[in-house]
N, C-alpha and C positions, 0 to 999 in steps of 0.2 A: 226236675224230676225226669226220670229217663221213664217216655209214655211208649217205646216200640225198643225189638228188637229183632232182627232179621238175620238166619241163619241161613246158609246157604253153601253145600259142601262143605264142610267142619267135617270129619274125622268119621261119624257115622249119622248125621246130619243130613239130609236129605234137601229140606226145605223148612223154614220152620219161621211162621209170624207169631211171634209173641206181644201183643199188647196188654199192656201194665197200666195199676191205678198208683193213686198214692197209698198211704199206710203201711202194714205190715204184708207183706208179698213173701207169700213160702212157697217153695219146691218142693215137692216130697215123690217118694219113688223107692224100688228097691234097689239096693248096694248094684250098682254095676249099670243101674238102666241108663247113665248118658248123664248125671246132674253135672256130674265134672265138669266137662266138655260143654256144657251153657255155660260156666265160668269163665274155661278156658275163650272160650269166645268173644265174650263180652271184655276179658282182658285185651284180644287182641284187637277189637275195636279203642279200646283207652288208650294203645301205646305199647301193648307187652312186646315181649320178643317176639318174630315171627317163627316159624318153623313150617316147611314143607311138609311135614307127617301129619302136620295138621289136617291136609289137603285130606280130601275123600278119594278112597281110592280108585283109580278107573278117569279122574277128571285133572283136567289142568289148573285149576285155580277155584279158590273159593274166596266165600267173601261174607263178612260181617258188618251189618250197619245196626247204629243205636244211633235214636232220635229223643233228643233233649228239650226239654222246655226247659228256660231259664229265664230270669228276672230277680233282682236287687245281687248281682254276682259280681261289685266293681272290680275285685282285681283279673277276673274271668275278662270281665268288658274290657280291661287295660289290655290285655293280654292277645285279643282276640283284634281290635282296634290297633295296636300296634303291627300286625300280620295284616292291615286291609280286612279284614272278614267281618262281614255282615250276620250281626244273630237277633236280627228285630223280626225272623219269621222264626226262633229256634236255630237250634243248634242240631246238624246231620252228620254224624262220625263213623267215614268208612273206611275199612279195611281189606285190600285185597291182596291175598297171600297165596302165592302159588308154589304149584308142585314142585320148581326146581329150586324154592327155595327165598326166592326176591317177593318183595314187598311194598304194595304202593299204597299212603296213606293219604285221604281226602275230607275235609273239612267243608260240609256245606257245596263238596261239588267241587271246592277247589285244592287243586293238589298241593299237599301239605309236605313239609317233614315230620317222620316217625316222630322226632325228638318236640316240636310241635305236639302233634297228636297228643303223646306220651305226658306233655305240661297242661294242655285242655283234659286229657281223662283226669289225671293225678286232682286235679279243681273240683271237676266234677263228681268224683265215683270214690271212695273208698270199701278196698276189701279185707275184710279181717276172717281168718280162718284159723284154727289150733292148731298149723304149722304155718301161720304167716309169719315173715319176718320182717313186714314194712310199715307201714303206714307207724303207729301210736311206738312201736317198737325203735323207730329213729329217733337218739337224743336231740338229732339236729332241730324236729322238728318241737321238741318238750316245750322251747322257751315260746316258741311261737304260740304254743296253746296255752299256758299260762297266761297269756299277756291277753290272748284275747277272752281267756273267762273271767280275767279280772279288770276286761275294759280299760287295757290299758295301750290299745294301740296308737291313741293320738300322743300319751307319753312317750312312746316308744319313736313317732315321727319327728317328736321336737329335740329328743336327744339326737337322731341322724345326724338331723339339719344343725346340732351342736358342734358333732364331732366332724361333721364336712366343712363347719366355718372354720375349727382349730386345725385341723389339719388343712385349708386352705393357707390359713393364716401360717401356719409353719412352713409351708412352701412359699410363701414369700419372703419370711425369714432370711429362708435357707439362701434364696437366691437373690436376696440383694446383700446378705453374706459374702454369697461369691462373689458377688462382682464389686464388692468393697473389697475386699483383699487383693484384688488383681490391682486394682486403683491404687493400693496399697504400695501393693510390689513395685509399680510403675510410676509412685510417686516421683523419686528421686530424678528417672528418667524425666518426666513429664516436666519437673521444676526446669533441669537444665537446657528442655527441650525450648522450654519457654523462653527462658533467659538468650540462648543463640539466637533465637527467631529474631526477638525483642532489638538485641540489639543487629542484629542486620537490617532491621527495618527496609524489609522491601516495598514498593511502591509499585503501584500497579500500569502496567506499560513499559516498564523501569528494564524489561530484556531488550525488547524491541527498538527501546529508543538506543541501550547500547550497542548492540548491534548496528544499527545503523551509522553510532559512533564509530566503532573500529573499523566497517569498512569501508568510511571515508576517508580515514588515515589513512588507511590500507594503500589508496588511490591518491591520495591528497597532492605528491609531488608531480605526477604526470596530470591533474587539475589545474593546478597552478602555472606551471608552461604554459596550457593552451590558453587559458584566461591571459596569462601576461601577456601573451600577442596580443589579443582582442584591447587589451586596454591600451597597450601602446600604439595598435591602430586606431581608436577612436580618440585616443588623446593627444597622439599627433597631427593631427589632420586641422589645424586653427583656419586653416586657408578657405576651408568648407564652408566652416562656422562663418566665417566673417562675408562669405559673399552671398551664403543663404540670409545674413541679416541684411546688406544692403539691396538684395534682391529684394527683402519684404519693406523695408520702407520704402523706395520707389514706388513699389504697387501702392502702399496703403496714403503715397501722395496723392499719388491719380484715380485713388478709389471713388470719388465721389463723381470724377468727370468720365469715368466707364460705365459709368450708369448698371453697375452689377455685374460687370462682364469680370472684373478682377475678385469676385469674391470667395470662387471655388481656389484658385490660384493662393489668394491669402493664405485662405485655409490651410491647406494643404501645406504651405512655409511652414505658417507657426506649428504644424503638427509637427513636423520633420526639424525643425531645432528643438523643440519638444524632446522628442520621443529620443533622439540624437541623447541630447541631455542626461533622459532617464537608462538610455543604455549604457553609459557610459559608468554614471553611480551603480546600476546592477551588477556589472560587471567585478568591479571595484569591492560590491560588500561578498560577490561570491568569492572573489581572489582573498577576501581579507579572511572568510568562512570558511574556505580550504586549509588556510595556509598549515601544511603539516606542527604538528606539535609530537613529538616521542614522547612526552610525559602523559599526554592524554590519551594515546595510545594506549599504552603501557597498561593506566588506571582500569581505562573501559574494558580490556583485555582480562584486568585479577577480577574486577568487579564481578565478569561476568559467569569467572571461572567458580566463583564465591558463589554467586544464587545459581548458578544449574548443579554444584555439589551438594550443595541445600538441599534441593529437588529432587535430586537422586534420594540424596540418606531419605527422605520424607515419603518417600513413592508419590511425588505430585510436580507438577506444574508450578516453574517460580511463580504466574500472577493469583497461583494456591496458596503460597508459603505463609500470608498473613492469614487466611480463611485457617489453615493448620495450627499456626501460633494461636486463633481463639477460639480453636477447640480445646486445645490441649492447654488453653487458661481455662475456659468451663471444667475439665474434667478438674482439673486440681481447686478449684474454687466448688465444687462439688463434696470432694472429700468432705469437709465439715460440715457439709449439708449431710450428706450421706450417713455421717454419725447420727445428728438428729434422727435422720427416718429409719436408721435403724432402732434406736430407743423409741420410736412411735411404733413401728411394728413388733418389736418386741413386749411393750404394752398391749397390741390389740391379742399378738399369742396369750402374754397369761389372762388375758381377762377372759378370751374363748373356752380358756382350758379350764379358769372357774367356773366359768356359767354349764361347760361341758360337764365337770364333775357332780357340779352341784345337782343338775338336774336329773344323770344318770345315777345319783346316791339316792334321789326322791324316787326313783323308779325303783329303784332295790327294795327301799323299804314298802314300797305296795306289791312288788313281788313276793315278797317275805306275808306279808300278809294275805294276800291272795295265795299262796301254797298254801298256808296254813289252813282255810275254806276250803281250797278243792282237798287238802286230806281229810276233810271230816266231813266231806259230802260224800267221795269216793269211801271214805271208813264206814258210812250208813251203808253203802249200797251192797257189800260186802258180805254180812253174816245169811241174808235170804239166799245168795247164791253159795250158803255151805262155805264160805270163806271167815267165818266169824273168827280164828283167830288169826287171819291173817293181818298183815298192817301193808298200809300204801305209806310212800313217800315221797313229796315231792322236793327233792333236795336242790334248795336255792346260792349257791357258791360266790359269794360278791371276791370279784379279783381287785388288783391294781393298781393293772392296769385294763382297758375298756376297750369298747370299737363301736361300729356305728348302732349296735343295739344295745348298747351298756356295758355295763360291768362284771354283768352275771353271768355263770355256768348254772344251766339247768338241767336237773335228770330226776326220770322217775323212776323211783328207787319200788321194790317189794320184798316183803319177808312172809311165805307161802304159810313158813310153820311158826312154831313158838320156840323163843332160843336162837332164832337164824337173825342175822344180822341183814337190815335191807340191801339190795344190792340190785344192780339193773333189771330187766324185768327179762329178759332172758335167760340169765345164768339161774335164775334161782326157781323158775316156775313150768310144770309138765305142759305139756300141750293143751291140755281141758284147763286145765290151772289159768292159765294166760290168755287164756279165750275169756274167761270169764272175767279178769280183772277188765281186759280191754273191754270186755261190755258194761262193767259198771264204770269205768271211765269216760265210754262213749255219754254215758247215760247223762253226765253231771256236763260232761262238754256240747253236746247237742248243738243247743241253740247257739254258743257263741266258738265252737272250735271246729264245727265239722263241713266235711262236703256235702251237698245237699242229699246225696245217693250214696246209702251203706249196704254193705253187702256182706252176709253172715255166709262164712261155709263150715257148717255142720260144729259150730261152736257148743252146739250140747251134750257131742258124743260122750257118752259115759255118764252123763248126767241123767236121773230118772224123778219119779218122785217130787216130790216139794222143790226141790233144786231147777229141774226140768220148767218146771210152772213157775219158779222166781225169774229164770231165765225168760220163757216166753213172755212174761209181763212185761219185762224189763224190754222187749223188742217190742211190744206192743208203745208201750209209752215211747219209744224213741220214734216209733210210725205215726206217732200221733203228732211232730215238730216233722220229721224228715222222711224222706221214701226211703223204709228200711226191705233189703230183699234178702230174705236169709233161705238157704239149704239145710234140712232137718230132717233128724229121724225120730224125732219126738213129737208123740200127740198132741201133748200139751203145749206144745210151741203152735204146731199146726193149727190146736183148736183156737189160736188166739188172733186167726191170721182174720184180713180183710178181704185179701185175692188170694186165692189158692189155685195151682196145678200140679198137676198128677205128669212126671217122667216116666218114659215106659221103653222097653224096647219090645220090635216085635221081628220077624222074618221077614225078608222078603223076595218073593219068589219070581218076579217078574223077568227078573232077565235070565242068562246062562247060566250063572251058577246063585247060589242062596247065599243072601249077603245081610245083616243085621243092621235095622235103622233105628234111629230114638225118635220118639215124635213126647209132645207135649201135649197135655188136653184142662182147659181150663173146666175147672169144677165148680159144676151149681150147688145146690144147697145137697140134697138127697144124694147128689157124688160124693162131695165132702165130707158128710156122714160115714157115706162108707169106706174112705179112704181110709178117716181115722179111724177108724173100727178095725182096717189091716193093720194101719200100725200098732195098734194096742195087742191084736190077737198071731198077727203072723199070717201064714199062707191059708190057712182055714179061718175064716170069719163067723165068729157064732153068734146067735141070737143075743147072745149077753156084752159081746163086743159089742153089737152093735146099740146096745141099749146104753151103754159106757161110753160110747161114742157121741149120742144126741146128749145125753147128759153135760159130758166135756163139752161140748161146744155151746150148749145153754149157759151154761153156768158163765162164760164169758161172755155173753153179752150186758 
């Protein structure tokens, strides 16, 4: 419920607290006194366009705030929770719009964007006027109202969540598609990629150790020289051998009669024919480990030439080239895996796209039948507002194909006269025409399609009489579910009201030159009275207006 509104510089706007009840909330005043420019305002609090001329003249900036109570509004609360903003003390919507033009919008205090703003008023506030062109007049918004007076928005969520699993599910299709085909394509490649690896069978270390190979060939002859000295020095030398043995048995005669003194001595022989020995065999198997070979050479030279060409073609590292050969075995032993998962995924698409259809056909058909209801709820509401040979339509278009809200094209169709074929609600209905259909549509949507706050501009014009009084009723009942605030120059809308104020303008002389303010003045019982008694009589108010007056508003209670 919008409980305040606060004016402040607006156009001839002064200052102005306006607090509000619930129920039916009328305006009334004479042609020009300023009713506009409260609409105009409370627009620019929801999000309208700004404009500097709004500004008053004389000051740099003006500003509008509307203060909302709110409660059970969950997509308000998604809305509002997904921005951080806090509305567990209400909801504060300001707007400040200055003279050169710019425009800052705030939410509870906190600075907003316009387009913000403009999706929290659009929740909150609906305005419908005989030249509006928005609100009930968007087909985009038809289906959305259908669905909710026919209670069918949890329908409407499981079909979503339908068409997001099928088109999930097609997107995985698609791209394990592609990337079956590429597998595809690289079949051929990948077999013989396989095949070359397989049989080079490289072994890991298997460069390093050739290497090592060739470039001991490489050196093998000038190894084998130096070695052949070595050994035909240690192999020559018999003379050594034989006088280091009979040095150690002498000692190890007289070892027991040195009483220890020959034992380091021993030692030391037997090490040194020892080690003599073992250098001799070392030598011997490095001379044999040298000895050049051109044919091994040769091998370890192609071999090696073989796995770094590998490594090249491969972009990798020969002790890579088997880790390479078992991928590119996985990918080709995949292929027929890959078929499988494509026929499973191809199964989960059409079963999605059953349960998708199926369930947005079930929506169709409670579509179909909920238009069928709201046309003959909207067809009741019709002839008391002098529309009795009009027809509504709500025209339900099942396609087929769908998207996340089904299947259907929705539009509300109208045929003003008799003989006219329905057709959108624009093209075929005047400005008083179309106020009224929109109020008996409001009337049937209320409870399950509307924003919590309507707002009537001057929807009776032209309307008097019996018409005038189905209208007001028709505002009263919708103030009796939602806070209706409508603009009127009709008694009998007025007399039907719960809060009433009186728009005025007057002079004002205070400063340099005389400048014209609007002020608003909430009316008691005995105001009210005589309000309606202007509007019934015009500029002179007679005793019998005024008796016409207490009448009309007896009579509604």
């Amino acid at each position: 419920m919008l409980s305040a509104l606060t004016i402040k510089d607006i156009v001839l706007i002064d200052q102005l607290n306006l607090s509000l009840g619930d129920g039916l909330c009328v305006l009334t005043g004479e042609t020009g006194a300023g009713k506009s420019i409260i609409l105009d305002a409370l627009g620019l609090a929801l999000g309208a366009r700004g404009d500097g001329s709004l500004v008053r003249p004389g000051v740099a900036q003006g500003t509008v705030t509307a203060l909302f109570e709110t409660s059970d509004h969950p997509l308000l609360e998604d809305l509002l929770q997904e921005n951080d903003i806090d509305v567990s003390d209400g909801l504060l919507l300001r707007r400040v719009q200055g003279a050169d033009g710019r425009t800052r919008a705030f939410i509870n205090d906190q600075p907003v964007s316009v387009q913000l703003l403009r999706q929290v008023g659009a929740a909150l506030v609906e305005i419908h006027g005989q030249h509006d062109e928005r609100a009930l007049l968007d087909q985009d918004t038809h289906r959305d109202l259908l669905d909710a007076f026919g209670g069918m928005q949890d329908d409407v969520v499981r079909v979503g969540e339908a068409w997001e699993a099928w088109r999930e599910s097609l997107e995985a299709l698609k791209s394990h598609e592609a990337a079956l085909e590429k597998s595809r394509a690289d079949e051929d490649y990948l077999r013989h990629a396989v095949q070359e690896l397989e049989k080079l069978s490289v072994e890991t270390g298997e460069e390093d150790k050739l290497a090592e190979t060739r470039q001991l060939m490489m050196h093998a002859e000038k190894f084998s020289a130096d070695l052949s000295e070595a050994h035909d020095a240690l192999a020559g030398d018999s003379v050594a051998d034989a006088r280091l043995n009979a040095a150690l048995r002498k000692l190890e005669r007289n070892q027991d009669k040195a009483a220890g003194r020959f034992d380091t001595a021993i030692a030391a022989l037997e090490r040194a024919i020892m080690e003599l020995g073992e250098a001799r065999g070392a030598v011997a198997q490095a001379l044999n480990d040298v000895e050049y070979d051109p044919q091994t050479l040769e091998q370890s030279e192609e071999r090696l030439f073989e796995l770094r060409a590998a490594a090249r073609k491969y972009n990798t590292s020969v002790d890579n080239l088997p880790g390479v050969a078992a991928d590119m075995a996985d990918r080709l032993a995949g292929i027929d895996h890959d078929e499988q998962k494509r026929a499973d995924l191809k199964a989960r698409v059409d079963a999605c796209e059953a349960e998708y259809f199926q369930l947005a056909r079930s929506l169709s058909e409670k579509r179909q039948n909920a238009a069928g209801m709201l046309d003959a709820q909207v067809m009741a509401e019709l002839p008391p507002l002098k529309l009795e040979k009009a027809v509504f339509l709500t025209d339900v278009t099942t396609l087929e194909e769908g998207g996340p809200a089904g299947l259907d094209q929705v539009e509300f169709k109208i045929a003003a006269n008799p003989g006219q074929k329905p057709a959108p609600m624009m093209k075929v209905a005047s400005g008083g025409e179309l106020a009224r259909f929109i109020l008996a549509l409001k009337v049937v949507l209320a409870e399950r399609g509307s924003a919590p706050v309507l707002v009537f501009d001057e929807i009776d014009t032209g309307a008097g009489g019996a018409v005038a009084d189905a209208i007001g009723r028709r505002l009263a009942d919708l103030g009796g579910k939602l806070q209706v605030l409508a603009v009127t120059h009709s008694p009998q809308v007025a007399a039907l009201a719960i809060n009433h104020w009186r728009i005025s303008k007057r002079a004002d002389h205070s400063g340099d030159e005389e400048r014209a303010l609007t002020e608003v003045h909430p009316l008691d019982p005995p105001a009210r009275e005589e309000e309606v008694a202007r509007m019934l009589s015009g500029a002179t108010i007679t005793e019998e207006a005024r008796a016409a007056a207490v009448k009309l508003i007896g009579g509604q209670v």
